[in-house]
C-alpha positions as CSV (number, residue, x, y, z in Angstrom):
1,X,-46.4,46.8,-62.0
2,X,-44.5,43.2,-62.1
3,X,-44.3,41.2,-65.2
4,X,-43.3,37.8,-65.9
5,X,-42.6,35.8,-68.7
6,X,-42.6,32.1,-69.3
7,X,-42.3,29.8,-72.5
8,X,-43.6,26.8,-74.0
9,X,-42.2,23.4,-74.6
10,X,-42.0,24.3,-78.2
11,X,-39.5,26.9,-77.4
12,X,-35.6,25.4,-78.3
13,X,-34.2,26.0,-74.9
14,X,-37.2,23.8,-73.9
15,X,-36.6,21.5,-76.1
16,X,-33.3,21.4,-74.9
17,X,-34.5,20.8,-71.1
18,X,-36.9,18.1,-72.0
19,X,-34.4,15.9,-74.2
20,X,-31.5,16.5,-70.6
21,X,-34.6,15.2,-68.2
22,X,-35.7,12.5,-70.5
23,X,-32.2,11.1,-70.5
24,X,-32.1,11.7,-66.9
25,X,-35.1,9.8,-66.7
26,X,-34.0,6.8,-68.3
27,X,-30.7,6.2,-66.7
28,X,-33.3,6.8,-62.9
29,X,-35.5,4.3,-64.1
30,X,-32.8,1.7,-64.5
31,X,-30.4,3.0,-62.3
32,X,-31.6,4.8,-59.6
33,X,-28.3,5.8,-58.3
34,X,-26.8,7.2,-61.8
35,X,-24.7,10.1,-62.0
36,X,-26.0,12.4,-64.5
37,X,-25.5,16.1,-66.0
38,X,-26.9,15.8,-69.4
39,X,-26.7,18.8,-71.8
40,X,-28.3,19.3,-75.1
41,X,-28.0,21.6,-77.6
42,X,-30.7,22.0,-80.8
43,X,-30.2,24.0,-84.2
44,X,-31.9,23.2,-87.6
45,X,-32.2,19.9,-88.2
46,X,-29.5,18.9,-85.4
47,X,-29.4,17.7,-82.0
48,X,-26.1,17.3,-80.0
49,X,-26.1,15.7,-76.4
50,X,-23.1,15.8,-73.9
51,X,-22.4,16.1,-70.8
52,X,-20.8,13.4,-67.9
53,X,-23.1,10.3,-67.0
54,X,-21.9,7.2,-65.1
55,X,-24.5,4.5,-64.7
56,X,-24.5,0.9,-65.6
57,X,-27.6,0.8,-67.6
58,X,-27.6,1.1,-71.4
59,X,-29.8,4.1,-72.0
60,X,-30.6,5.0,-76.2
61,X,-30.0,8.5,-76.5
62,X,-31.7,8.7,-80.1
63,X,-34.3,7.0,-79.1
64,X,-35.5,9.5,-76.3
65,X,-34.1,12.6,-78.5
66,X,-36.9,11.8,-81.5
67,X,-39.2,10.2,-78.9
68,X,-38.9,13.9,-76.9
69,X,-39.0,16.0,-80.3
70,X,-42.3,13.7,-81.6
71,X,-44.0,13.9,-78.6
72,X,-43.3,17.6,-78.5
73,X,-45.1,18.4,-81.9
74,X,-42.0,18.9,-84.3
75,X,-43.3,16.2,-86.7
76,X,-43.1,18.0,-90.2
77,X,-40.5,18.3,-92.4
78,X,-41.5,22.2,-93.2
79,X,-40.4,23.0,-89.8
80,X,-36.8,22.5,-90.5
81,X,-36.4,20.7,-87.8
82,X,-38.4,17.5,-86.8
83,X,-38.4,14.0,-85.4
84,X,-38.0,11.5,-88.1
85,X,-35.0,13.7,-89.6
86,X,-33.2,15.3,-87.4
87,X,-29.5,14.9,-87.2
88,X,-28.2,13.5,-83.6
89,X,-24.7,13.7,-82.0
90,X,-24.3,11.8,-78.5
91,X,-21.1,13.1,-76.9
92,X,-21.4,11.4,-73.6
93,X,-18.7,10.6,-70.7
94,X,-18.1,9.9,-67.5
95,X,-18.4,12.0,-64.5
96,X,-15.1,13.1,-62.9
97,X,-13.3,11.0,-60.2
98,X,-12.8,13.9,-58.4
99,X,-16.6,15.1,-58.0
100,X,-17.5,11.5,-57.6
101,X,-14.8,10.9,-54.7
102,X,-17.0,13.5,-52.0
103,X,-20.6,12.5,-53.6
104,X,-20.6,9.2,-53.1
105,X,-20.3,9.8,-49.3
106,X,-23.1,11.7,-49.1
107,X,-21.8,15.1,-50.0
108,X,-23.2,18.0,-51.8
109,X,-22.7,17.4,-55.7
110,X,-21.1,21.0,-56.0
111,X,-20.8,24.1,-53.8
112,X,-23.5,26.8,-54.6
113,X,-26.5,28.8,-53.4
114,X,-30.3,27.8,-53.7
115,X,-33.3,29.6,-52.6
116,X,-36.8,28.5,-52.4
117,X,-40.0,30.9,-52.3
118,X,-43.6,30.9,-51.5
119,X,-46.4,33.4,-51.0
120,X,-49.8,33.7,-50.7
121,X,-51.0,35.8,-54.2
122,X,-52.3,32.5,-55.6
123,X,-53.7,28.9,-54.5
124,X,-50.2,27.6,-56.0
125,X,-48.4,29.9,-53.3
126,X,-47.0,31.6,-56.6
127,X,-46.3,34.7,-57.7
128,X,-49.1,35.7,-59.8
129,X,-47.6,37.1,-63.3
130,X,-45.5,33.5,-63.6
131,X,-48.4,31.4,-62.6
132,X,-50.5,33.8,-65.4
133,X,-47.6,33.0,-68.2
134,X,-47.1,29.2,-67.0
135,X,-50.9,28.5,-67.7
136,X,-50.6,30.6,-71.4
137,X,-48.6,28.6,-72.9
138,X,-49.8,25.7,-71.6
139,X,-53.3,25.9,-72.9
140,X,-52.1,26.7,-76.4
141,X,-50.2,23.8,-76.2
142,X,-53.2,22.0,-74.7
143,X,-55.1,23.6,-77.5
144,X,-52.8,22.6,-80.3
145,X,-52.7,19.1,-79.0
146,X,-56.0,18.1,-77.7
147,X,-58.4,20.9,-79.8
148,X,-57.0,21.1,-83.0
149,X,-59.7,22.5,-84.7
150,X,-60.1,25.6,-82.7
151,X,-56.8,27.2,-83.8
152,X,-55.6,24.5,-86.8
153,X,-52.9,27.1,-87.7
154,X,-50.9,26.5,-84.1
155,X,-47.0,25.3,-84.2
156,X,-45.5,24.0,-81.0
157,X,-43.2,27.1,-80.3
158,X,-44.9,30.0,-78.2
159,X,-44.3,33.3,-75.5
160,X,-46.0,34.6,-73.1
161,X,-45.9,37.7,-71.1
162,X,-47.9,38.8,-68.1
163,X,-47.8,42.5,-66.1
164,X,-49.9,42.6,-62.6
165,X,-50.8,45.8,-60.9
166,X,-50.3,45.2,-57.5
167,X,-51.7,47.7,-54.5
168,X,-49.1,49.4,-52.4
169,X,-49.5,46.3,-49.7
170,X,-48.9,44.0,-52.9
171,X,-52.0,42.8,-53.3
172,X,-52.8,42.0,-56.9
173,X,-54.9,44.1,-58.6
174,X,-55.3,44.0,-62.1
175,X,-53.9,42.6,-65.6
176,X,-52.4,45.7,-66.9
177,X,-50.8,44.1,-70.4
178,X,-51.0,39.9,-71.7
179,X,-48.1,39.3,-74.5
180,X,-48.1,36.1,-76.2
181,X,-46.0,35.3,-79.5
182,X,-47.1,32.1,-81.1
183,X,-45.9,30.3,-83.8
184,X,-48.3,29.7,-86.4
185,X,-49.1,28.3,-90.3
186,X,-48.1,30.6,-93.7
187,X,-51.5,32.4,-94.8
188,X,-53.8,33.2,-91.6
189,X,-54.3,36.6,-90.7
190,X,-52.5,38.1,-87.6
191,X,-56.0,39.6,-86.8
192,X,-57.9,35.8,-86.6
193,X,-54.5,34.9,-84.1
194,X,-55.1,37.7,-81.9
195,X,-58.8,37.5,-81.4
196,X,-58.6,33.5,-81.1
197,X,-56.1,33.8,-78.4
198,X,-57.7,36.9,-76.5
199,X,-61.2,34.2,-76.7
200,X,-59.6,30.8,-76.8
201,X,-56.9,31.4,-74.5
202,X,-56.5,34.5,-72.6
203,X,-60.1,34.4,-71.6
204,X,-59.8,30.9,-70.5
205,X,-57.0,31.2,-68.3
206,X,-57.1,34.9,-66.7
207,X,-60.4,35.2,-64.4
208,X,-62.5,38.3,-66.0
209,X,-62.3,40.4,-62.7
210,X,-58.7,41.0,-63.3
211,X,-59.4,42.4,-66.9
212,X,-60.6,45.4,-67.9
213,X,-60.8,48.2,-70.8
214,X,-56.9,49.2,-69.7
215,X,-55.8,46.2,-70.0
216,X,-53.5,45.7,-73.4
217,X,-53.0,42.8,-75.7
218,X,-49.7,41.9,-77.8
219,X,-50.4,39.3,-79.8
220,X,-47.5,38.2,-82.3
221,X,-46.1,42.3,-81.8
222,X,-44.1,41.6,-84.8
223,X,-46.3,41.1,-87.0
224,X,-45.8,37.2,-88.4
225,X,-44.5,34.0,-86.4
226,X,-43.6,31.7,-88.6
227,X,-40.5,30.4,-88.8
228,X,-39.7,29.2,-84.9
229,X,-38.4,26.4,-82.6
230,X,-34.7,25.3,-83.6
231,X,-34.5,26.7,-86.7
232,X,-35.7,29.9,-86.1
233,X,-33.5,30.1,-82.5
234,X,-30.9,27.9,-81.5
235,X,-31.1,26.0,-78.3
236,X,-29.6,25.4,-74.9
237,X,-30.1,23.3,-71.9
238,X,-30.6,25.4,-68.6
239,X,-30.9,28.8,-70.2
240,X,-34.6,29.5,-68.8
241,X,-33.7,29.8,-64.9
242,X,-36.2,32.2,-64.0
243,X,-39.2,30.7,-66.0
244,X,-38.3,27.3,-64.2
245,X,-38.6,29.0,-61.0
246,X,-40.0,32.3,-59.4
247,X,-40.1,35.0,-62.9
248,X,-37.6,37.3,-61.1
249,X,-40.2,37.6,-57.9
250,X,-37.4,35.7,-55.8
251,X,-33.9,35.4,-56.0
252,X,-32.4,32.8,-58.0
253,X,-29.2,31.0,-57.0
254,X,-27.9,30.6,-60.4
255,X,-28.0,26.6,-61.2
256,X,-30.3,25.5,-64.0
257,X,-32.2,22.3,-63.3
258,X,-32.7,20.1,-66.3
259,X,-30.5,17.0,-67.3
260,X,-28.9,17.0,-63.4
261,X,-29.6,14.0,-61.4
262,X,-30.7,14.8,-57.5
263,X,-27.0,14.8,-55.9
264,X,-26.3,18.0,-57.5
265,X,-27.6,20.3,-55.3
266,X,-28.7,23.0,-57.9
267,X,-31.6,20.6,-58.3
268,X,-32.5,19.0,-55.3
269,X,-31.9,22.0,-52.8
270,X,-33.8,24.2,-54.9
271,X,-36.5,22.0,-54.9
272,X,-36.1,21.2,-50.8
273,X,-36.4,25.3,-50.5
274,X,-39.3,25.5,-52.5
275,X,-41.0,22.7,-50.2
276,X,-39.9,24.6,-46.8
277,X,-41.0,28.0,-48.0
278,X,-44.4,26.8,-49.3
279,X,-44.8,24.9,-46.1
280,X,-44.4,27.6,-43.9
281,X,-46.9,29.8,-45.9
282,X,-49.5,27.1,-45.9
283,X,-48.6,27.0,-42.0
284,X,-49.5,30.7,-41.5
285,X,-46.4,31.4,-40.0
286,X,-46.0,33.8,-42.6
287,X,-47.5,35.9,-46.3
288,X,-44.9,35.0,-48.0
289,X,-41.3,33.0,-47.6
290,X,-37.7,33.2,-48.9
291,X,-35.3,30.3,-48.0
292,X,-31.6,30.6,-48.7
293,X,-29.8,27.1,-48.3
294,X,-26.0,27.3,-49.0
295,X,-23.7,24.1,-49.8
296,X,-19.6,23.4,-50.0
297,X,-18.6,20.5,-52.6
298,X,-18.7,17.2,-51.1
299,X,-19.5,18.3,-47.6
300,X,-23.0,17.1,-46.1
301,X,-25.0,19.6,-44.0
302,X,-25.3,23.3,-45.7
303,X,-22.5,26.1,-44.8
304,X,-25.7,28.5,-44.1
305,X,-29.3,28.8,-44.2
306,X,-31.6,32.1,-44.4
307,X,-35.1,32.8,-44.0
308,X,-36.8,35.9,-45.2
309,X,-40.2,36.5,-44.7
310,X,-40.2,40.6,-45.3
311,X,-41.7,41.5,-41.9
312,X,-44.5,38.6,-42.3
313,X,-43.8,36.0,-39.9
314,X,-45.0,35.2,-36.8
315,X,-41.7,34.9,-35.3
316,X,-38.7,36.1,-35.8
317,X,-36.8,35.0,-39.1
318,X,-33.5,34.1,-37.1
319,X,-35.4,31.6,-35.3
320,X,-37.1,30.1,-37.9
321,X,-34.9,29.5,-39.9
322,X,-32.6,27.5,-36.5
323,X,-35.7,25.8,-36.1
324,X,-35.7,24.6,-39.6
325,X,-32.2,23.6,-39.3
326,X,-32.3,21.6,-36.1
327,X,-35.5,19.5,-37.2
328,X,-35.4,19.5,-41.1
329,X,-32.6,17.3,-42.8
330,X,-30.7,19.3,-45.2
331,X,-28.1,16.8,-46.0
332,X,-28.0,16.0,-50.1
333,X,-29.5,12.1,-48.6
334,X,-32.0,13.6,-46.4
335,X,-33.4,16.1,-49.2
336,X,-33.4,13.2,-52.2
337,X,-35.2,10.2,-49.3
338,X,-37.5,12.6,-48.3
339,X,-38.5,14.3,-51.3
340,X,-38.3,10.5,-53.2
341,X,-36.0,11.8,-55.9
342,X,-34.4,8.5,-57.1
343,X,-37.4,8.3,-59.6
344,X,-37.9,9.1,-63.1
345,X,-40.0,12.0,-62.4
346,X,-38.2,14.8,-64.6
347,X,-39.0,15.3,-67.9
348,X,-42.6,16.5,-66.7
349,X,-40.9,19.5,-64.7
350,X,-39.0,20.5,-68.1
351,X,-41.5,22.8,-69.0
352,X,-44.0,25.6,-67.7
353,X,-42.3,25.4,-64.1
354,X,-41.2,23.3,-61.3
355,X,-43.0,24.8,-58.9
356,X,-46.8,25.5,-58.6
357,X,-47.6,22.5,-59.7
358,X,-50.1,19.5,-58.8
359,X,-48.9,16.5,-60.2
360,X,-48.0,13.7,-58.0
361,X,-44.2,13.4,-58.9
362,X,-43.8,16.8,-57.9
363,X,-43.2,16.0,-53.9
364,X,-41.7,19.2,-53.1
365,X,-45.3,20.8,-53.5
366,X,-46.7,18.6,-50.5
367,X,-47.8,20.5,-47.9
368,X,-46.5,17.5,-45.5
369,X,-44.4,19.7,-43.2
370,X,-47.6,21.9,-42.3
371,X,-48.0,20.4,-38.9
372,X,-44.5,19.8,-37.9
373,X,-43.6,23.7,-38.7
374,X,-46.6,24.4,-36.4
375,X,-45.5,22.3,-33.7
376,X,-42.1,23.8,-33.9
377,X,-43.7,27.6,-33.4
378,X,-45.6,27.0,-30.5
């Protein structure tokens, strides 16, 4: 049994990690070279934004925090916390001379570790229970935004929780248990909530051959969800690592994503990882994929890289992963030009995952490198 979780872009840390990327946005749009690591914190009926950007375009921070909130779903004043009313405190500055002194020649924004994973238990080259959890909460967000009338009572803040059976050779096998927490309206019956989202959503997004009379529901375990989002949590920037990426199948280097413009590393290597390790699986060179990509502050070409494709690959994983080093730029500049990350592209990845997905901002999800990792195998 593996279980993931994920949460919706109701959820306060989310909130937190859309209002970073759509400031990070807005200073890529204008200034494509901006320095930025935007943090945001949320509580009832506040907002406070800080963090070190350098860029010489004027970017309104209220503006995208009420803009981010409304376009969310926190637009009435019974949530205790919501668009029109909501308190906001900008404490931006400047990024450090020091940082910006080995950046701005093409070094990594900070030392640290990144990993990138693929595998072959889904089209998405995804684990299964995070890709399960991902596409929960997003079609009751869908739901609540696009079908109103089939569950009225929805609020923007939601859960969800998938466990897998796998067979011994980890093949999936079954859904053994679906938990989903959603917050709803006063007055409508936990029983109505659980049998519209076992129909309306569970139904819709988990294919019927992986559920069966075992399988267990947890719908609002508590018993009531009402009081949710900001005021019934507080909220952080970067505090949902392992939602964003693998949902604790793969390693996780540590570095949260959201509000950090592409010359910290955290970001951009992760996402670089991701595209090498979903290549190689597309490739066939492997079942599954973990890359390890290690960087010093300021210095350009990584201090180590790792491959790890647990006794899958078609070659050995020492020589892989020299192969990938010789012919794949890894440099900070390499990574951001080739994966065309000097664009504002981010507040999209802020919630249900930065990998898996199909949109076309998403770069690191091309499978573009297919043929050259084929060549290079040969």
């Amino acid at each position: 049994m593996f279980t993931s979780e994920s949460v919706s872009e109701g959820h306060p840390d989310k909130v937190c990690d859309a209002i970073s990327d759509g400031v990070l946005d807005a200073v890529m749009k204008n200034d494509p070279n901006g320095r930025v690591a935007c943090e945001t914190f949320v509580t009832t009926g506040l907002v406070v934004v800080g963090g070190e950007i350098t860029t010489d375009a004027y970017i309104d921070i209220e503006d995208i925090v009420r803009t981010t909130i409304r376009n969310i779903g926190y637009t009435k004043a019974e949530y205790k916390f919501d668009a029109e009313s909501c308190g906001v405190i900008n404490a931006i500055h400047s990024q450090s001379p020091d940082i910006a002194m080995g950046v701005n020649k093409g070094g990594a924004g900070d030392q640290g570790i990144m990993f990138g994973y693929a595998c072959d238990q889904t089209p998405e080259f995804m684990p299964m229970p995070l890709m399960f959890a991902h596409k929960l909460v997003k079609r009751l967000a869908d739901v609540r935004k696009n079908s109103p009338d089939e569950m009225p009572y929805l609020r923007p803040d939601s859960k969800s929780q998938v466990t897998i059976e796998f067979e011994d050779d980890g093949t999936p096998k079954r859904v053994d248990a679906v938990v989903i927490s959603t917050q709803h309206d006063p007055g409508v019956s936990q029983k109505k909530i659980k049998a519209d989202v076992i129909d309306n959503i569970v139904k819709k997004v988990i294919p019927a051959e992986l559920l069966d009379k075992r399988t267990k529901y947890y719908v609002n375990p508590t018993g009531r969800f009402e009081i949710g989002g900001p005021h019934g949590d507080t909220g952080l920037t970067g505090r949902k690592i392992i939602v964003d990426t693998y949902g604790g199948w793969a390693p996780h280097g540590g570095g949260a994503f959201s509000g950090k413009d592409p010359s910290k590393v955290d970001r951009s290597a992760t996402y670089a990882a991701r595209h090498i390790a979903k290549n190689v699986v597309a490739a066939g060179l492997a079942k599954e994929c973990l890359f390890q990509i290690a960087y010093a502050i300021g210095v350009k070409e990584p201090v180590s890289v790792y491959v790890n494709t647990n006794g899958t690959g078609v070659i050995p994983d020492k020589e892989l992963a020299k192969l990938i080093k010789k012919e794949i730029d890894l440099t900070p500049n390499g990574i951001i030009e080739r994966l065309k990350l000097r664009r504002p592209i981010y507040q999209k990845t802020a919630a249900y995952g930065h990998f898996g997905r199909n949109e076309k901002e998403f770069t690191w999800e091309k499978l573009d490198l297919v043929s050259t990792l084929k060549k290079l195998v040969k």
